[in-house]
N, C-alpha and C positions, 0 to 999 in steps of 0.2 A: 366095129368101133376102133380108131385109130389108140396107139398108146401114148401116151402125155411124156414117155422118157425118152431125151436125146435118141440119135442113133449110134450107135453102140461106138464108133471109131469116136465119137466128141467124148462120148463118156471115157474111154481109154487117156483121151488126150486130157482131158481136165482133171482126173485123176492120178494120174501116174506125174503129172505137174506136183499135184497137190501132197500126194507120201515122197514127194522128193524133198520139194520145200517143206512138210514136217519134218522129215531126217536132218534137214539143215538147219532149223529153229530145234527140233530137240537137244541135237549135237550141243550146240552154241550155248542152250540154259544149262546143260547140266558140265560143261568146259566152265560158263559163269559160275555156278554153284561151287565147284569144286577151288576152283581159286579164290574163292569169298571165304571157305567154310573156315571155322576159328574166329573171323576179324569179329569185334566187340563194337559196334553202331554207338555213338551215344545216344541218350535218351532223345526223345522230342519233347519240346518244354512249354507240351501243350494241357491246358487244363484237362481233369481228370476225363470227366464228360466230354468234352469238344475234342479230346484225343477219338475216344471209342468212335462219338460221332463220324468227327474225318475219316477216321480207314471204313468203317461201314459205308460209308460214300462211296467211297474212293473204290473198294474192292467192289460193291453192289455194281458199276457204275463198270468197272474193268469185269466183270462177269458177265452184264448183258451185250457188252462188245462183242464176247466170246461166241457166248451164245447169237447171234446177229451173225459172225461170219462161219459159225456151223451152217447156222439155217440158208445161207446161200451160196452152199457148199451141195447144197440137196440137189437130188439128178433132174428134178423136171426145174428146176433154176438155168439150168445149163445152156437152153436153148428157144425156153417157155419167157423168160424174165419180161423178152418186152413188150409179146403179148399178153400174156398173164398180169404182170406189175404197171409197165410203164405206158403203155395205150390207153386202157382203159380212164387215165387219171386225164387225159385230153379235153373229154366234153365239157362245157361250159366254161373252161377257165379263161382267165381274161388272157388277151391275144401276145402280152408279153411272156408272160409263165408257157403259154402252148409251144409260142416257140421257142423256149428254155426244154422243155421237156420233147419236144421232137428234135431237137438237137442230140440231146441223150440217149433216144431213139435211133439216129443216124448213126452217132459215134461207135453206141453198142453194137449195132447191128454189121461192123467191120470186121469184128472177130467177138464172135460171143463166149465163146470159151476163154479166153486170153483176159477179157474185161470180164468174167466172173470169177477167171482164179485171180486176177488184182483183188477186185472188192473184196472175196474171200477174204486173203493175207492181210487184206488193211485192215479189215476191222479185226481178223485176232492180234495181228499184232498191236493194233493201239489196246485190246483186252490185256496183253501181256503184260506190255510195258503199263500200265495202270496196276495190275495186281502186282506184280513181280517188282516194279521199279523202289518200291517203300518211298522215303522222304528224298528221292533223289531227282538230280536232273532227269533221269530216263523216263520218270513219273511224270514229270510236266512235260517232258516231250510227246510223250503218249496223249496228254491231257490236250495240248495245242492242236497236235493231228488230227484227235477228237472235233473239236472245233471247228476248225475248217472243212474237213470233211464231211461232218455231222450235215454243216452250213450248205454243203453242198448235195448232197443226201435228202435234206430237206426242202430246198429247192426241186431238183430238176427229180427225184424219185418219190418224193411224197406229194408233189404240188401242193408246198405250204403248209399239209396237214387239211389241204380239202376245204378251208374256211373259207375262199373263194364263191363253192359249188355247192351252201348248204349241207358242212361237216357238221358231224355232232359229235360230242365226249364219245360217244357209246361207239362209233367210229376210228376214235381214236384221235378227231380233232383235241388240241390243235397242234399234231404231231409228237410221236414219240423221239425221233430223235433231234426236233427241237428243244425237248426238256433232256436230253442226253448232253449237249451242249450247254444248254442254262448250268446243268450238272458241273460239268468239263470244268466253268468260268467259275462256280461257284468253289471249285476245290483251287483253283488257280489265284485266287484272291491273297494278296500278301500276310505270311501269317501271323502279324499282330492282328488282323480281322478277328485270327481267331481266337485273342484273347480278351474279348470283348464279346456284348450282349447279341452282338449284332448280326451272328448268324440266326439266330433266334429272330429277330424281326424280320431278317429280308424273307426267310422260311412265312413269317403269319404275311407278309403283303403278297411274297408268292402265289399262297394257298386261297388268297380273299381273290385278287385278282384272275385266278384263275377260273373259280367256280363263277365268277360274274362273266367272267371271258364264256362259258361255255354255256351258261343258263341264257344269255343271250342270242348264243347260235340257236341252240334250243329251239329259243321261241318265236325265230323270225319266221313268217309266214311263206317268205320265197323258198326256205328250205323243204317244206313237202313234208314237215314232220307232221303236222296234224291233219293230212288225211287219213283216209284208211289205207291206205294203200303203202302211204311210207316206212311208219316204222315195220307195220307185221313183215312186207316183203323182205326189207333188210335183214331181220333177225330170221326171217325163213330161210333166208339165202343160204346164212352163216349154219343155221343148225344142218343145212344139207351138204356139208362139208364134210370128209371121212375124219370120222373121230370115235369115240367109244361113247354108246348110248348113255352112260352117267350126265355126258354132257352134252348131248344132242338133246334130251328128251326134255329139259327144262325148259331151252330154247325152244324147238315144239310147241311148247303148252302156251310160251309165253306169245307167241306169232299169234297162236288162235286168240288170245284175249284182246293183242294190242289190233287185229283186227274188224274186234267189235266193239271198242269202246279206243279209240283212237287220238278223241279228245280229253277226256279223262286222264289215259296215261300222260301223254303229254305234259298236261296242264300237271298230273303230279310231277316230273320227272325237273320243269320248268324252278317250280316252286321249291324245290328239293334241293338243286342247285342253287337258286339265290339264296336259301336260305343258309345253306354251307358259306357262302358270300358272304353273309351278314355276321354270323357265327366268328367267325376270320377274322374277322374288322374288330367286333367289339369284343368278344369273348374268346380271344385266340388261345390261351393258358387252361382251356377248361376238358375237364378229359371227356365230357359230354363231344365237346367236337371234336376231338381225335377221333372218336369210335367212332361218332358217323360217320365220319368222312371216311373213313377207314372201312367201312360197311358200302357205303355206295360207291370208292370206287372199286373194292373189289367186284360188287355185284355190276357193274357198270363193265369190267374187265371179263368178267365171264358170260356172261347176258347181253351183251356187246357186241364188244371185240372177240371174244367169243377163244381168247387166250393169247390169240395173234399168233400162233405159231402149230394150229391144226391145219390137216387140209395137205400140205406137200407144198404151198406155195406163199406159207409167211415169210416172211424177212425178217420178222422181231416179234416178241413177245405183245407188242404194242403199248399205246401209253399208259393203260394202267397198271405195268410192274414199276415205271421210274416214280409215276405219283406213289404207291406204296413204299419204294425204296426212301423217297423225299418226306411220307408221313413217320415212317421208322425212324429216319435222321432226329428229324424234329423233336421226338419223344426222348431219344436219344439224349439232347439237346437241353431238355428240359425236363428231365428226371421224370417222365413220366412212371406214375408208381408198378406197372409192370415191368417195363423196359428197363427200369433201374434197379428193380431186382434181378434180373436176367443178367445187365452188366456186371453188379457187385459179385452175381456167382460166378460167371467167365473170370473176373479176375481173380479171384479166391481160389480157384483153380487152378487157376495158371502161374500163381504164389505158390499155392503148396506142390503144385510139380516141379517148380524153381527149388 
C-alpha cells in the first residue's frame, strides 16, 4: 500500500517556505507589540452586551481561519488536495460550477506546493488580522479578505456547499465558509447597527431561514437521503476515518440503525429541522430554542460531519462550529440567562484584576 504523504523533497519545499514565512509573521507581531506596548485605545462605545458579542464574533470567527490554514498546512494536503478535496466535488454539478472547479483543478495542479503555502498564509493571516487587529483598519481588512476569499473558497473548493448534488446539514451543506463570510459581513456592518435591536433579528431570520434552507435539502427525494443506502453509507464512510474510537464507535452504531430504518430517520431528521424553522420564526427569544438548536446542531456536527477536521484530509472544522459560534453570539446578544452569567463573571474578573 502506497503512503498518502507527499514525497519527501515537496514536503521539505512546502515547509521550510512555511517556518520562514512564520519567522517573518512572528518577527513582525512581536516588532508590532512592542511599539504598541503602553499606548491607552479608547473605549469602544458599544453597548455592554453587543460589545462582548462583537469580539466573540470576531475572535471565534479569526480563530477558525487559523485553524483552516493549520489544517492545510497538513502533509497529505501537499500533494493529495486535488484528488482528495477538489475532484471528487465534480459529479453531478451543473456544467458551470464543473467548469469553475476544473479550472481550480488546472491552476492547482501547476505548482501544488506554491498554491498550498498561498492558501495556508491567507487564511492565517486573515486569522490574524481578525484576532490581533481589535477595532482597527487591519480588523476589516482581514474581514474584507475573508469575504472575497471565503467567496471564492466557496465557489470553486466547496462547490457551493454541495446543494447542487443533494448536500445535507449533516454534510455540512450549505457550506462552512459561506457562513464564514455571512460572519465577515455581519462584523463589517457600520457600527451604529450595533447600537440597535437589529443584530438580534438579523441573527432570528438567519437561524429560521436556515434550518428551512436545510430541512428542505433534507427532504428532496433526488438527494438519496431516504433510501437505505444514503444516509448509513455516508455516516459509515465518516466513522472509517482515522480517529479515536470515542468517536468512531457512535458513528458505527448510528450507520447500523440508519441502515435499517432509513425512512424513519429521515422523516425524523426532516421534521426536526422544520421545526427549528418554525421555532425561529415565531418563538426566537425562547431559551427552549436555543438549546435545541444548540443540541442538534452539535449532534448534527459530530454524527455528521463527523468534526470536519479527522481523518488527515479536512480543511475546516465544517459548518457546524460557525452555527455554534453564531448560536453563542446570539445568546450573547440576548442575555441569554447562562451566557450572561458567564459574561457578568469575565467581566468581574477582569475589573478586579484592573
Amino acid at each position: 500500500m502506497g503512503s498518502f504523504l507527499p514525497p519527501s523533497h515537496e514536503q521539505q519545499l512546502f515547509y521550510g517556505l512555511f517556518f520562514l514565512i512564520a519567522t517573518i509573521v512572528l518577527i513582525t507581531l512581536v516588532v508590532r507589540w512592542l511599539s504598541r506596548k503602553g499606548q491607552h485605545l479608547p473605549p469602544v462605545p458599544y453597548p455592554h452586551s453587543f460589545l462582548h458579542a462583537y469580539e466573540w464574533l470576531a475572535r471565534a470567527l479569526g480563530s477558525l481561519w487559523l485553524l483552516d490554514g493549520f489544517l492545510q498546512a497538513q502533509p497529505s494536503m501537499i500533494t493529495r488536495f486535488i484528488g482528495g478535496v477538489l475532484a471528487p466535488l465534480i459529479s453531478g454539478q451543473p456544467w458551470p460550477l464543473n467548469i469553475i472547479i476544473k479550472w481550480s483543478m488546472t491552476l492547482w495542479s501547476l505548482n501544488p506546493v506554491l498554491w498550498n503555502e498561498f492558501a495556508t498564509w491567507i487564511q492565517i493571516g486573515i486569522g490574524l488580522t481578525i484576532l490581533l487587529g481589535g477595532h482597527s483598519k487591519y480588523r476589516r481588512l482581514g474581514l474584507w479578505i475573508s469575504v472575497f476569499w471565503g467567496l471564492a473558497v466557496w465557489i470553486g473548493g466547496e462547490a457551493l456547499g454541495g446543494i447542487f448534488v443533494g448536500g445535507s446539514v449533516l454534510e455540512g451543506a450549505p457550506g462552512s465558509v459561506l457562513l464564514y463570510v455571512l460572519a465577515a459581513i455581519f462584523l463589517l456592518v457600520p457600527e451604529q447597527f450595533w447600537h440597535s435591536p437589529r443584530p438580534i433579528k438579523m441573527l432570528q431570520r438567519f437561524m429560521a431561514g436556515l434550518w428551512f434552507f436545510v430541512a428542505l435539502l433534507q427532504a428532496l427525494p433526488s438527494s438519496g437521503w431516504w433510501n437505505r443506502g444514503g444516509l448509513s453509507s455516508y455516516i459509515l464512510s465518516m466513522a472509517e476515518m482515522p480517529q479515536p474510537h470515542i468517536f468512531s464507535l457512535p458513528l458505527y452504531a448510528w450507520a447500523h440503525s440508519l441502515g435499517q430504518y432509513p425512512l424513519l430517520w429521515n422523516t425524523a431528521l426532516v421534521l426536526t429541522f422544520f421545526l427549528l424553522g418554525f421555532l425561529w420564526t415565531f418563538s426566537p427569544r425562547s431559551p427552549l430554542t436555543w438549546w435545541l438548536s444548540l443540541t442538534v446542531t452539535f449532534s448534527t456536527w459530530w454524527f455528521g460531519q463527523d468534526f470536519g477536521i479527522l481523518g488527515g484530509m479536512g480543511t475546516d472544522p465544517n459548518s457546524g462550529a460557525i452555527i455554534l459560534v453564531a448560536l453563542i453570539t446570539y445568546a450573547q446578544l440576548l442575555k441569554l440567562p447562562l451566557w450572561h452569567r458567564i459574561v457578568e463573571r469575565d467581566t468581574h474578573v477582569t475589573k478586579s484584576a484592573g
